[in-house]
C-alpha positions in Angstrom: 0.9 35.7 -10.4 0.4 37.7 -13.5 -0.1 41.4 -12.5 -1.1 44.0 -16.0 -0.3 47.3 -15.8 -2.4 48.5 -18.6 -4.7 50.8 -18.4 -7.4 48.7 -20.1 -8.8 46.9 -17.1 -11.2 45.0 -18.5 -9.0 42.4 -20.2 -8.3 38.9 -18.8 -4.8 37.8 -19.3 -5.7 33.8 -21.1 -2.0 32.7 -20.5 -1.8 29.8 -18.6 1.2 30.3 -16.1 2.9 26.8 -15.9 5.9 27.6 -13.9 4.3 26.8 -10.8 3.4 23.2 -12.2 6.8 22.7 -13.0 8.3 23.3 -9.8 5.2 21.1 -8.2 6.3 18.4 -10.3 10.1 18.6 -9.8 9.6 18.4 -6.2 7.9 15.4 -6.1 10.1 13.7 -8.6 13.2 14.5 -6.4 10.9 13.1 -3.5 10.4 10.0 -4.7 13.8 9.5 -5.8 15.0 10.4 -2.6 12.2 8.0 -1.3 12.8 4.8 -3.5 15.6 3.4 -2.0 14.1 3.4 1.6 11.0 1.6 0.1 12.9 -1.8 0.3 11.6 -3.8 3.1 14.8 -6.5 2.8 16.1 -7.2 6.4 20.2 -7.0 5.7 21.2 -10.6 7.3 24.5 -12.4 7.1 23.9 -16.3 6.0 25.7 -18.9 7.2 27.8 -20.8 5.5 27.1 -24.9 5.2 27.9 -27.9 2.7 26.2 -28.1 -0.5 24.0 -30.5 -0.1 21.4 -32.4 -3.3 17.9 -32.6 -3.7 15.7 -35.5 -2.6 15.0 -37.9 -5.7 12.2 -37.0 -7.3 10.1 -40.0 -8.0 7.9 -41.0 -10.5 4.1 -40.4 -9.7 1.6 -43.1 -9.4 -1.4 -42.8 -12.5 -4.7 -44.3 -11.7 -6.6 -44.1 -14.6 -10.4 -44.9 -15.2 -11.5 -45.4 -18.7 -14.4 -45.0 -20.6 -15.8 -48.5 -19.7 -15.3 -47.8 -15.9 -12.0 -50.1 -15.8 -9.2 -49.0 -13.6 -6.1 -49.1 -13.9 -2.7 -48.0 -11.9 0.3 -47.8 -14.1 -1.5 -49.1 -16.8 -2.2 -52.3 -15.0 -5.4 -53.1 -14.7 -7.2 -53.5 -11.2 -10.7 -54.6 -10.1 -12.6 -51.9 -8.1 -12.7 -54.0 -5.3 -8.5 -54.6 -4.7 -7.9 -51.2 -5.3 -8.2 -49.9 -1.8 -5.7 -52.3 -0.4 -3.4 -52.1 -3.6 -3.1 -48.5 -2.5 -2.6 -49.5 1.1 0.2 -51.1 0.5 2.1 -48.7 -2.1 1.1 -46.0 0.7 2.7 -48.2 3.6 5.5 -48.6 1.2 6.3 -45.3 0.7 3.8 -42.8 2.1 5.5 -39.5 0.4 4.2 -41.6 -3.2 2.1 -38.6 -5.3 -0.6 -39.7 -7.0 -2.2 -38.5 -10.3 -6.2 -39.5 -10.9 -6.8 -39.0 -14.4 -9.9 -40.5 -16.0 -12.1 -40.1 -19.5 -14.5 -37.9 -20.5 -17.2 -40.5 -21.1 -17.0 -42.2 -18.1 -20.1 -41.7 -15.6 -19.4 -40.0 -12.2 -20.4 -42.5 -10.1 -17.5 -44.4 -11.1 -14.6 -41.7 -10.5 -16.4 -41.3 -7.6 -15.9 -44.3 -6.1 -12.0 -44.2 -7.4 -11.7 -41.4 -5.3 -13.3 -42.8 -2.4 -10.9 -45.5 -2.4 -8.2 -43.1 -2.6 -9.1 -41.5 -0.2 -10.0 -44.8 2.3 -6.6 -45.4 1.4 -5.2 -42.6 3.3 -3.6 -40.7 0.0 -3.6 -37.3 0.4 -0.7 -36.4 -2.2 -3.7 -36.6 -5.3 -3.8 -34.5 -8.3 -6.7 -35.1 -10.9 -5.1 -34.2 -14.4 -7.0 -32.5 -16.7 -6.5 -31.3 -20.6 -6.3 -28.0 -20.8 -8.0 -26.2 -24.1 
């Protein structure tokens, strides 16, 4: 606080005291210093020690592609509508952590995609991604 001592009592003092501010400020810098370390919410635990051990082999995804005439095909063979359920059975009885990738063109009607992925999914695939071009 600013006290004047002149006799003229009708002036206002326009300095703007910022001391006050300052030591505001500093407090809660040294706060949340003090504070920053204690924010980490890491649970100090001693891991045990085992043998290295090597990732599973990744294999190669299945494609099934449709193209613009409606004609499927998985790994660029071609396969009638009709087989392609039990095609899929047996690659997913084969080996049922298989991924598949559905990728079709941009012409073809829905209807037939949608019956791809019907078969898919009568085939009991649930590892599926539908690929896409980005822009």
């Amino acid at each position: 606080m600013a006290f004047s001592h002149s006799s003229d009592g009708d002036e206002v003092m326009s300095e703007i005291n910022i001391t006050p501010l300052v030591d505001v400020m500093l407090v809660l810098l040294v706060a949340f210093i003090v504070t920053a370390p204690l924010l980490n919410n890491a649970i100090q635990v001693n891991l045990p020690k085992t043998a290295a051990t090597h990732p599973p082999e990744q294999t190669k995804p299945v494609t099934i592609s449709v193209n613009a005439q409606s004609k499927v095909y998985i790994d660029k063979q071609e396969v009638a509508l009709a087989s392609l359920e039990p095609e899929l059975k047996l690659r997913q009885r084969a080996n049922p952590d298989l991924v598949y990738h559905l990728s079709s063109d941009e012409a073809v009607q829905y209807g037939s995609v949608a019956k791809v992925m019907a078969a898919i999914e009568r085939a009991g695939i649930t590892k599926l991604a539908v690929i896409t071009q980005a822009n």
